[in-house]
N, C-alpha and C positions, 0 to 999 in steps of 0.2 A: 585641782591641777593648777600649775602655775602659766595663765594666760601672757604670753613672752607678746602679743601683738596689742595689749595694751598701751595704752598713751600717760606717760608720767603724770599725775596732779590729777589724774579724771577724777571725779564724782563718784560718791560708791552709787555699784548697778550701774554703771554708764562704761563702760569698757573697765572693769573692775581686774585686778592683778590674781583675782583667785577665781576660777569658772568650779562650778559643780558640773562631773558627766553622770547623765544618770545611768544606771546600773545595765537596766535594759536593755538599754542601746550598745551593750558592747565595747564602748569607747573606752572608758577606764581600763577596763583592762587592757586593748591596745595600744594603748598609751605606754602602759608600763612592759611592754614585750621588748625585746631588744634584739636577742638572739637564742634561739631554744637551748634550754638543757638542756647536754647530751646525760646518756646512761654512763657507768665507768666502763662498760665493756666496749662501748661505742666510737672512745676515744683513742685513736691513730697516731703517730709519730707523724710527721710532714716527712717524705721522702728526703727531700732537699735539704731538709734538717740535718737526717740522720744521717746520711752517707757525705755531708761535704763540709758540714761546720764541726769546728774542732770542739771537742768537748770536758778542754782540760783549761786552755786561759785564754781569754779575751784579748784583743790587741791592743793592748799596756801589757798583757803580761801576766795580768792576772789571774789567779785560778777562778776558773767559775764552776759553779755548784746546782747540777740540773736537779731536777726534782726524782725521785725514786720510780725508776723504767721508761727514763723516756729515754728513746732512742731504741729500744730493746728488739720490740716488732720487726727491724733489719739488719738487727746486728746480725753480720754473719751471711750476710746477703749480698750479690753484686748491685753495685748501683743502676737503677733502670737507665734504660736506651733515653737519650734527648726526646724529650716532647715534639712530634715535627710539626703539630696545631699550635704551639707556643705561638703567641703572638704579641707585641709592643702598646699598649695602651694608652695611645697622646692624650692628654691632658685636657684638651678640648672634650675629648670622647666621653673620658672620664665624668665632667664635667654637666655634660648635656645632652650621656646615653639617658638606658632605662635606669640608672641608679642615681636617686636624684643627693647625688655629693655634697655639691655646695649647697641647697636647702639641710642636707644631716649637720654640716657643721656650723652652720651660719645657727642652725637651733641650737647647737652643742654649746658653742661660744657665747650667745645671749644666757642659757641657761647658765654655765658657769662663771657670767658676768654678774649675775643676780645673784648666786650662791655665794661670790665670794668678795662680792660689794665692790670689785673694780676690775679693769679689762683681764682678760685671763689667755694663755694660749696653751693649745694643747698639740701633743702628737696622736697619732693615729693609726688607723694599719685599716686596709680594706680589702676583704677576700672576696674574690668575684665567684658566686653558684657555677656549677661545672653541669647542672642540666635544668630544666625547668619546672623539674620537682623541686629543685634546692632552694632555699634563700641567699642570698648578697649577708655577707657576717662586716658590719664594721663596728671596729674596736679602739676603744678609747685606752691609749697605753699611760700617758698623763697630762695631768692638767694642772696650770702655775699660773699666777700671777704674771702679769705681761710687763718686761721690765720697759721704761720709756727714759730715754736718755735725753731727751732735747724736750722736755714740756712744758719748763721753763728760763727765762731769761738768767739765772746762776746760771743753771746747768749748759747753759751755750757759750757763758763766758769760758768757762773752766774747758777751752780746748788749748791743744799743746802739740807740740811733733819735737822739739827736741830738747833732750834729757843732761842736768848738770852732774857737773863732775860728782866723788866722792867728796871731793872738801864742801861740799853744800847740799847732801844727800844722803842718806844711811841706806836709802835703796834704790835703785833705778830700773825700769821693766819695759821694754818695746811688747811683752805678752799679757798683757795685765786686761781683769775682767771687772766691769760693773762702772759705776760712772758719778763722778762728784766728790767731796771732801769727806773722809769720815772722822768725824770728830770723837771730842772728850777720850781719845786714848792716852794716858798718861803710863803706862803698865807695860813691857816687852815681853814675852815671854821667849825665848831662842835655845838653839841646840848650837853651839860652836862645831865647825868641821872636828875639827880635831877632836872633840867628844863624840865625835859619833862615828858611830860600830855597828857593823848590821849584827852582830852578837848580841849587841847590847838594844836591840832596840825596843823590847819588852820591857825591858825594867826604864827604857827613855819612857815612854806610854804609862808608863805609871809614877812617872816625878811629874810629866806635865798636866795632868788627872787631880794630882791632890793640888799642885799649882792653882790651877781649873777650877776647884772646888773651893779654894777660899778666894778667888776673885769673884764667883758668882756670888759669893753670901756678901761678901761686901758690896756689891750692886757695881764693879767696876768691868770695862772693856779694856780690852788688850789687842797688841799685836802681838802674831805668830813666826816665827820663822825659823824653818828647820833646813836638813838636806834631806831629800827622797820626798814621796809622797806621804801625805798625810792620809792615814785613815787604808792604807795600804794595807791586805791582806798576808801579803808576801812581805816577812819580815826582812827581809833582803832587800827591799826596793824602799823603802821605808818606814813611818815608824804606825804601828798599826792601834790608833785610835779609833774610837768611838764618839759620834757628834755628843753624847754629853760629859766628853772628855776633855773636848774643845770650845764647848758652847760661850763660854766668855770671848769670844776673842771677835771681834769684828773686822779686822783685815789678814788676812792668811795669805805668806808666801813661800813658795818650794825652792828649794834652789838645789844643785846636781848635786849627787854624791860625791864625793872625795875619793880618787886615787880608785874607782871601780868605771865599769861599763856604761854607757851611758844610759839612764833609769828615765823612761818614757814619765812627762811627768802626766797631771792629772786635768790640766787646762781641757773643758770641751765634755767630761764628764756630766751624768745626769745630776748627781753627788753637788758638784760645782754650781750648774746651772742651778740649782733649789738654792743656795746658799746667795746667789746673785739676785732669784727673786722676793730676798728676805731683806733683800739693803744691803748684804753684806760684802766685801770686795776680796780680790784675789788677784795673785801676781806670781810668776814663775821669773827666774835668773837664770841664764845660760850659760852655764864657763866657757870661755873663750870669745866673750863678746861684748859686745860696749853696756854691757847690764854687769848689775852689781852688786851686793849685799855685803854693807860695811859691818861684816862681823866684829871686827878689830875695835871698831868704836864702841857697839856693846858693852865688849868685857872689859871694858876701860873703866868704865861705870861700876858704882858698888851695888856688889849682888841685895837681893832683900834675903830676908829668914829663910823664907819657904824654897831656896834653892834649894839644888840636891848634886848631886854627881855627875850629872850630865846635864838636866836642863837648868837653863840660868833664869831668874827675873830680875830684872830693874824697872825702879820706878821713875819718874821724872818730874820734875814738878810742876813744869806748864804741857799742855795737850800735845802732843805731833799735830804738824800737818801731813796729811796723807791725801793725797790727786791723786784720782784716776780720769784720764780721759779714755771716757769708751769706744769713740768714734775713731780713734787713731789708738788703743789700746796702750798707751803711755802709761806709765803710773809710777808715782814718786812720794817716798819719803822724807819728808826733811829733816834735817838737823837744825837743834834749838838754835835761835838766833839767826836762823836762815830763811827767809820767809820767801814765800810762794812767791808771792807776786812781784817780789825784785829781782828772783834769783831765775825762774823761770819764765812767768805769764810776762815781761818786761822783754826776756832776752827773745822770747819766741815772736812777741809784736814787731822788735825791731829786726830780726831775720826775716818775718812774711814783709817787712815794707822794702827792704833790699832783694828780696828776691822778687817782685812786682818792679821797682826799679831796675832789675837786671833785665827782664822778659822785655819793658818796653824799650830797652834802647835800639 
């Protein structure tokens, strides 16, 4: 078993990182208990499940896909009366009842700090026993890498609040995710509005795939940027990829559909957040607002080979700059010859000292 109250560098035998339990004593195997197997006959729909959550799409919109009977148990049933023992569980309570919480995840946390050699954060779910025969069930729904935006001195420079025009930007994002420069992208991959069809957008998923496919064999990174969601199930909202459809690409941005409804994008998803605790960056464009994505500049640029009908690449020959500030969610693109630190980290230092000189007059 893995001794988590070990002391780093100890001595073996001296608070050692790996204990033996012996058999007899029960321990191992408590150890590894969690929450009992149920039978398959034994397992229930959640009431509250069944009678109030929708069971056709999530709110993006999506379709979502339960597993085979769940819900079944009340279909067809009135939803029961309100609980009137329901009761609010402060956080304190939670905290410092009989369910010892912060000891489960304080071990949770160390545990998957060990396993996965650096801070980790997870979500959770905890169901409270409903009588004294029952157990307390807590559940671990995931666990990631913990992203740390300020841990060092780059990453504190690289803050920012206000965004340059198009003539010195190919993108610009007030909702942008992850934090720092990402380098060595020399590669664009984009869908032009005007090529894109929710008709069309299977055969878009399959130009940007084989695209996909020879920038991974040559070892190169790209930027992404289409309209709609990426990886979207509903071919209507956008264009429906698979992550090793897209996996070349290290900065990924959505920007709205054209001339349709407005398509909930993906910013905040679990999808997203994994992608963020891998290094990788993300940014959304809002039509009708001071955000931007200079598609125009693009297609100005000559296409490579491996274009197709719809999605375009260009190559470049020196890297983008790509900033993200995560602390104020900014994030920009530059255009060659426009460099970060004249165009913006320059203009933002001399707007915070005027606005400092404004406050104290």
């Amino acid at each position: 078993a893995l001794n988590l109250a070990a002391r780093p560098g100890a001595a073996a035998g001296e608070d050692s990182l790996l204990v033996s339990l012996p058999a007899e004593s029960g321990a191992a195997a408590a150890a590894l208990t969690t929450v009992p197997r149920l039978s398959a006959g034994s397992v229930v729909a959640a009431p509250e499940a069944a009678s109030s959550v929708p069971l056709s799409h999530d709110v993006h919109g999506e379709r979502v896909v339960f597993k085979q009977g769940y819900g079944e148990e009340r279909r067809g049933e009135a939803p029961p009366p309100p609980d009137e023992s329901a009761v609010v569980l402060p956080l304190q309570r939670a905290l410092s009842g009989e369910v010892p919480l912060a000891s489960a995840l304080a071990f949770l946390l160390r545990l998957g700090s060990a396993g996965l050699g650096c801070p980790v954060e997870i979500e959770f779910a905890l169901r409270l026993r409903k009588d004294a025969g029952s157990r307390h069930q807590l559940h671990v729904l995931q666990m990631r890498p913990q992203a740390d935006l300020s841990s060092n001195n780059t990453a504190r420079a690289l803050r920012f609040r206000y965004l340059p025009t198009s003539d010195y930007a190919a993108m610009a994002s007030k909702h942008a995710l992850g934090h720092g420069r990402f380098e060595q992208i020399r590669d664009v991959v984009f869908v032009p509005p005007g090529r894109f069809s929710p008709e069309n957008t299977t055969a878009i998923a399959a130009e940007i795939s084989a695209i996909n496919a020879q920038l991974r064999a040559e070892g190169r990174k790209c930027l992404l940027i289409a309209p709609g969601r990426w990886g979207s199930a509903d071919t209507a909202r956008g264009i429906p990829v698979g992550w090793a459809d897209i996996d070349a690409s290290t900065f990924i941005v959505e920007t709205t559909v054209p001339g349709s409804a407005k398509v909930p994008l993906s910013q905040g998803s679990h999808f997203f957040q994994n992608l963020l605790s891998f290094g990788h960056g993300y940014a959304t464009v809002e039509e009708g607002s001071d955000e931007y994505a200079d598609y125009d500049y693009w297609e100005r640029l000559p296409a490579e080979a491996g274009s197709g009908e719809f999605a375009r690449h260009v190559r470049l020959p020196e890297p983008l700059e790509v900033v993200v500030d995560g602390m104020s969610r900014r994030g920009v693109v530059m255009k060659p010859g426009k460099p970060f630190e004249v165009y913006i980290a320059q203009v933002d230092a001399f707007m915070a000292i005027q606005e400092q000189a404004s406050g104290s007059m």
